[in-house]
C-alpha positions in Angstrom: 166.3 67.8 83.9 164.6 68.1 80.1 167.1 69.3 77.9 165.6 73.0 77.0 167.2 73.8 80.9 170.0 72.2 80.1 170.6 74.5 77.3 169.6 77.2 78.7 172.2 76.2 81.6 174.9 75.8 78.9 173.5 78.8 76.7 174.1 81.2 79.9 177.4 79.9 80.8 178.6 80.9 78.0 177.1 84.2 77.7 179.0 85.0 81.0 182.0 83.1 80.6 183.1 83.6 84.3 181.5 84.5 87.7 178.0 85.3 87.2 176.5 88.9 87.7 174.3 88.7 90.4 171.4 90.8 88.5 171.8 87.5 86.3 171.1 85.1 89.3 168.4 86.9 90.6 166.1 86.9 87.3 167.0 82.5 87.1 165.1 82.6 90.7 162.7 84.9 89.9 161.4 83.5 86.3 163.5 80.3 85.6 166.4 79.5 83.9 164.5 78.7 80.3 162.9 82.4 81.1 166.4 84.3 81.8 167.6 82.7 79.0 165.1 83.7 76.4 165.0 87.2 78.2 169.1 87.7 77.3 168.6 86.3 73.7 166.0 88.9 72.7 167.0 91.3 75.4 163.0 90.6 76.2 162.0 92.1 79.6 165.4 92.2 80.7 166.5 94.1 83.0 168.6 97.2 82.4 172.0 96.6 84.7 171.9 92.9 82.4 172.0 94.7 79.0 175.8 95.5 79.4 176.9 92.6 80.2 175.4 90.2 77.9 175.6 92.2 75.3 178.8 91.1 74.0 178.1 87.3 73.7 173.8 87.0 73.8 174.5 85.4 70.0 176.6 82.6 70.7 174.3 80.3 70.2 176.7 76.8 71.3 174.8 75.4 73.5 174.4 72.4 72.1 177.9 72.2 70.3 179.7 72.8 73.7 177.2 70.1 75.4 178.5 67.1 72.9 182.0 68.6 73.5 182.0 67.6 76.6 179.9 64.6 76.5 182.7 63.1 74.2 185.3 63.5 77.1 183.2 61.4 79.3 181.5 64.3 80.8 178.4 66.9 81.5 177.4 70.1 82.4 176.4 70.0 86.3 173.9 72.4 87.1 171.9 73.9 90.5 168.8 71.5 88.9 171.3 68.4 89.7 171.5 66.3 92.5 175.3 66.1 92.2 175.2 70.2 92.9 177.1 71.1 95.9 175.0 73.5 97.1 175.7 73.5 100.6 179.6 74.4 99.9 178.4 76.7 97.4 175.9 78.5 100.0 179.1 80.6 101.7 179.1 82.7 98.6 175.4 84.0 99.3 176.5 84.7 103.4 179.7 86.4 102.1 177.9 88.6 99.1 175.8 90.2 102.0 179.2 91.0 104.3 180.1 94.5 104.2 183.5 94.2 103.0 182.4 91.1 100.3 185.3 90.8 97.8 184.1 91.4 94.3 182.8 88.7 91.7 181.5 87.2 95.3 179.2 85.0 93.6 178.7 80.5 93.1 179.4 79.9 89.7 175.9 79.5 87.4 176.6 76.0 86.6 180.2 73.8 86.3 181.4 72.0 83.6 182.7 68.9 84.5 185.1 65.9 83.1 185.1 63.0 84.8 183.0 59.4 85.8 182.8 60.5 89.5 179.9 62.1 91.3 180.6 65.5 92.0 178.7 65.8 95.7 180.4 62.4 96.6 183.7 63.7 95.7 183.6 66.7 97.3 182.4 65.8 100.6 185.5 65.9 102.5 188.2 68.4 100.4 191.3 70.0 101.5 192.6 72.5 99.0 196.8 72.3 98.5 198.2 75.3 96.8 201.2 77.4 96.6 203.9 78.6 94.5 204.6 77.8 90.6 208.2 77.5 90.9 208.9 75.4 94.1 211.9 74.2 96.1 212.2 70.6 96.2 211.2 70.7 99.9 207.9 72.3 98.8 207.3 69.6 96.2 208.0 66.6 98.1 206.0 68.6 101.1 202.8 69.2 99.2 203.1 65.3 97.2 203.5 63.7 100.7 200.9 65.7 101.9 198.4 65.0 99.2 199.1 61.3 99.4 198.4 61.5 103.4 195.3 63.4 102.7 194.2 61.2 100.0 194.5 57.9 102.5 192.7 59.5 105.1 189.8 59.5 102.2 190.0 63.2 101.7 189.8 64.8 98.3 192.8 67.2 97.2 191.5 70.5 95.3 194.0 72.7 93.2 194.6 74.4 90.2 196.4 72.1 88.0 199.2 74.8 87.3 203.0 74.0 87.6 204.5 73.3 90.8 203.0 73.2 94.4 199.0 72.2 92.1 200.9 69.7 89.8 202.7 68.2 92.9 199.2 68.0 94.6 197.2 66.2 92.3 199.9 63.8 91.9 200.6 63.4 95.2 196.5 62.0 96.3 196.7 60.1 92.3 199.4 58.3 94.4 198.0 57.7 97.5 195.2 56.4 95.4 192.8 58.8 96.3 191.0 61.3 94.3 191.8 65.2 93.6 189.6 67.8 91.5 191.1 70.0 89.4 189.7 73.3 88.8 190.7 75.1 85.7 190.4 78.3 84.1 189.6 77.7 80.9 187.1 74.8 79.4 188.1 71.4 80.3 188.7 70.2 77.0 191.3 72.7 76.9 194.9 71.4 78.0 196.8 74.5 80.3 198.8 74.3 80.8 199.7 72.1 77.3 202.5 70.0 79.7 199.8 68.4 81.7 197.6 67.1 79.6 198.4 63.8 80.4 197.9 64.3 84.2 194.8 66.2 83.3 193.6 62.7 82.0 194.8 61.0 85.0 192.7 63.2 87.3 189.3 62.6 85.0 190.2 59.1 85.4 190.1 59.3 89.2 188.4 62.3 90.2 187.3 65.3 88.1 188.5 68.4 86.0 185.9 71.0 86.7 185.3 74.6 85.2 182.9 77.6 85.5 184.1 78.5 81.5 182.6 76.7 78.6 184.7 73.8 76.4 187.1 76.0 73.9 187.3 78.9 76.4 191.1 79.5 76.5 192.7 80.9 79.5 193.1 84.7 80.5 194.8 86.1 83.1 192.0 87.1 85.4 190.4 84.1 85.4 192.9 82.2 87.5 191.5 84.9 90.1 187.7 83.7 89.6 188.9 80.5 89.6 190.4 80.8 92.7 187.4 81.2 94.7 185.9 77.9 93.4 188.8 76.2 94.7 188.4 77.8 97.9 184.8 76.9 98.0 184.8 73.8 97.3 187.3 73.2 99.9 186.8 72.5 104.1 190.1 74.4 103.9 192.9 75.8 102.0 196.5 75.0 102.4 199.4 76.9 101.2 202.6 75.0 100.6 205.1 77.2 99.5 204.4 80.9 98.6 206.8 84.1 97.3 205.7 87.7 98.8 203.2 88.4 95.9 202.1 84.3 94.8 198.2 84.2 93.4 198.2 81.6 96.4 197.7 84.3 98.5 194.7 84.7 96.9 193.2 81.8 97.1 193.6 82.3 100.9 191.6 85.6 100.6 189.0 83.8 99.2 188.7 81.3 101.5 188.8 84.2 104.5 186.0 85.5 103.2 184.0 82.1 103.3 184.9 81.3 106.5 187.4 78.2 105.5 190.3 77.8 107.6 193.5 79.1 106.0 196.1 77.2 107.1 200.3 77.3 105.8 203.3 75.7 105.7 206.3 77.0 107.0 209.8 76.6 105.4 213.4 77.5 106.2 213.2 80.9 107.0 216.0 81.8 104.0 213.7 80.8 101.4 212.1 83.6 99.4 209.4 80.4 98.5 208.3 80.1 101.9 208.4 84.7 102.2 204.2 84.5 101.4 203.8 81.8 104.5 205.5 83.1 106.8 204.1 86.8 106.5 200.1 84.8 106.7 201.4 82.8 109.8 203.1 86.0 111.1 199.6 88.5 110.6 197.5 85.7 111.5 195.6 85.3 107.8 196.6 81.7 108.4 197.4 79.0 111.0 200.9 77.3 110.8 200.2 73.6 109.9 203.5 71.0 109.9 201.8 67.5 108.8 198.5 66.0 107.4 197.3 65.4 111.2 197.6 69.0 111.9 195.8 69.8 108.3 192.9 67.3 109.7 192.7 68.9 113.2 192.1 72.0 111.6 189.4 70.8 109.7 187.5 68.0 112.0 184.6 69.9 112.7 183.8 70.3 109.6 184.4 66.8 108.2 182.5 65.6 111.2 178.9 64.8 111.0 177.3 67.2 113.3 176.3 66.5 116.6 174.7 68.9 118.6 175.6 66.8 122.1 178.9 66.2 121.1 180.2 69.6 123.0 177.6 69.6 125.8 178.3 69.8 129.3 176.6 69.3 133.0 177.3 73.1 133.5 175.2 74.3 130.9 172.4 73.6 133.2 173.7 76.3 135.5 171.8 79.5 135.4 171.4 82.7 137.8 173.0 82.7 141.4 174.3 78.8 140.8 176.1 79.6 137.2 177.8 83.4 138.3 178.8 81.4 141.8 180.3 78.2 139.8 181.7 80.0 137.6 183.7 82.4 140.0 185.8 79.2 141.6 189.0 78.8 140.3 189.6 76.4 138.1 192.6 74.7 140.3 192.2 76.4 143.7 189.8 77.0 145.8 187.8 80.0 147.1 185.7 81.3 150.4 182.3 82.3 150.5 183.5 86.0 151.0 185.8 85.9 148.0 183.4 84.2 145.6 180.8 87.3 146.9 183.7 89.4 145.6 184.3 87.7 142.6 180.9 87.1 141.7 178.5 90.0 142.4 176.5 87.8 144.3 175.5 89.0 148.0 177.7 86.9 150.5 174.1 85.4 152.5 173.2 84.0 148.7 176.5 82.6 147.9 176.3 80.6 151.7 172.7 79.4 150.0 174.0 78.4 146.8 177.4 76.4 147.5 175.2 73.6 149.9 173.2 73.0 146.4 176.0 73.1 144.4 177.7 70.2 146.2 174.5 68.4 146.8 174.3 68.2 142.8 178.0 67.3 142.4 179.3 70.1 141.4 181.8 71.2 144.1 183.6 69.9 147.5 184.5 71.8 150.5 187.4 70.8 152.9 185.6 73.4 155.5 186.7 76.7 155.0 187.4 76.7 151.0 185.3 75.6 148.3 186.5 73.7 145.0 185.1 72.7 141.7 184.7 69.2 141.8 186.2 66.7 139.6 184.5 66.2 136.5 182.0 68.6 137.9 182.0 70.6 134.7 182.2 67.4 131.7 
């Protein structure tokens, strides 16, 4: 990538400073990032719903300042030109902006800012998302640490927000499994927030990465956290909620990951803790699964941290069509059934059904004792 799109990647992130508008995404496909850029400098052939919104920052010109910033923290700006872009996690955002109901700011982030040795597509190949509460119990804590470290042996990255609590516990938990974890912030990544964990921010560089949509030197601001909650979510085969009060920003986080089709899973807790009030009202309105251990995390998730295999769910009864399939599929799955009753059953004329069931058991797939007839073992694997 020559470095005039690199800029212009760095230039535009910072003219947005958060979840791009998608006016803004449409003109990089349409005339190139170098192009969109120049086009919101000089407000050049850009188009009108773009004024307002890059109106405010267009002159920050700090590209290039923000670019060594983070090169001196042993890191780059990672961009949709890169091979380390995860675009295929990223994709759920375009399939949920077209939903009817799409939750708003429903769009990938331009380009992340990222600090850290680690390849970004390598490390987030298999991710499970841990978050919850600020304030925890001490069963959260030692939940969502144990957790982590289980997750983190199983060679699964741990996502989370690298806030107090249920986050903090995470990312320490896989640093001492001695896996990795990603931490996704809401303000540049040069930026320690909050100040207390600067030290485990380090730690995380060291073994997996800090990564941010905002620019080094952008300082925190309330909504953020909620844009930066979708990253986490997309980034993540699924998102697990540890501990959670009635209103936690958790909650959001499992929103997000709804609406991209990640499994939302949650903890429960004793049922007297106002920590554990949030999980128990997903589990109990079904906005997520209850989950009890790592192997139950990692059920949830196998078909998606599985490499695909089209065979893998295939069975001798898919063959079945017509007359054979609607008269197969009438027998009961333990007992058996006469020719009369499977007519009934099936909508298939009784003289048919006496044709079919002869074929059926000359290809295996059912017995007959003489009067009833029965699925036959393994007649369906």
């Amino acid at each position: 990538m020559s470095d005039e799109r690199v800029r212009a990647w760095a230039y535009l992130s910072t003219v947005v400073a958060g979840p791009p508008h998608p006016a803004l995404t449409a003109l990089i496909d349409a005339v190139g990032v170098v192009e969109a850029a120049r086009a919101v400098r000089e407000r050049a052939d850009l188009p009108a719903v773009l004024r307002g919104v890059t109106s405010a920052r267009r002159h920050l010109e700090t590209a290039d300042q923000d670019l060594a910033t983070v090169a001196a923290l042993g890191g780059r700006l990672v961009t949709p030109d890169d091979k380390q872009w995860p675009a295929w996690r990223l994709l759920a955002f375009s399939v949920a902006a077209n939903a009817e109901d799409a939750p708003p700011n429903c769009a990938a982030p331009l380009a992340l800012w990222v600090r850290g040795g680690a390849d970004l597509t390598d490390v987030t190949e298999r991710v499970v998302a841990l978050v919850g509460t600020r304030v925890p119990s001490s069963y959260g804590n030692e939940v969502a640490t144990e957790m982590a470290a289980d997750l983190a042996r199983e060679g699964t990255t741990v996502v989370s927000g690298a806030a107090f609590g249920i986050d903090a516990a995470a990312h320490r938990g896989a640093l001492a499994g001695g896996g990795r974890t990603v931490a996704v912030l809401a303000c540049g990544v040069d930026v320690a927030y909050p100040s207390a964990h600067e030290r485990l921010l380090r730690e995380i560089a060291r073994e997996g990465l800090v990564i941010s949509e905002y620019p080094p030197g952008h300082v925190p601001r309330r909504y953020q956290f909620l844009h930066r909650n979708r990253v986490i979510a997309g980034l993540s085969d699924a998102v697990v909620v540890v501990e959670a009060g009635r209103r936690s920003g958790a909650r959001n986080t499992v929103r997000w990951a709804r609406a991209l089709a990640r499994p939302t899973l949650a903890v429960p807790g004793p049922v007297t803790s106002a920590t554990s009030v949030g999980c128990h009202q997903m589990i109990r309105t079904g906005e997520a699964r209850l989950v009890s251990s790592t192997a139950e995390v990692l059920e949830e998730t196998r078909t998606l941290l599985l490499p695909f295999d089209a065979t893998r769910d295939a069975r001798r009864t898919d063959e079945l069509s017509g007359d054979r399939q609607l008269v197969y599929e009438a027998l009961p799955a333990v007992d058996g059934g006469t020719p009369r009753q499977l007519s009934e059953e099936s909508g298939v004329p009784i003289g048919r059904v006496r044709a079919v069931l002869p074929a059926l058991e000359l290809d295996g797939f059912v017995e007959t004792d003489g009067v009833a007839w029965f699925r036959a073992r393994g007649g369906d694997a």
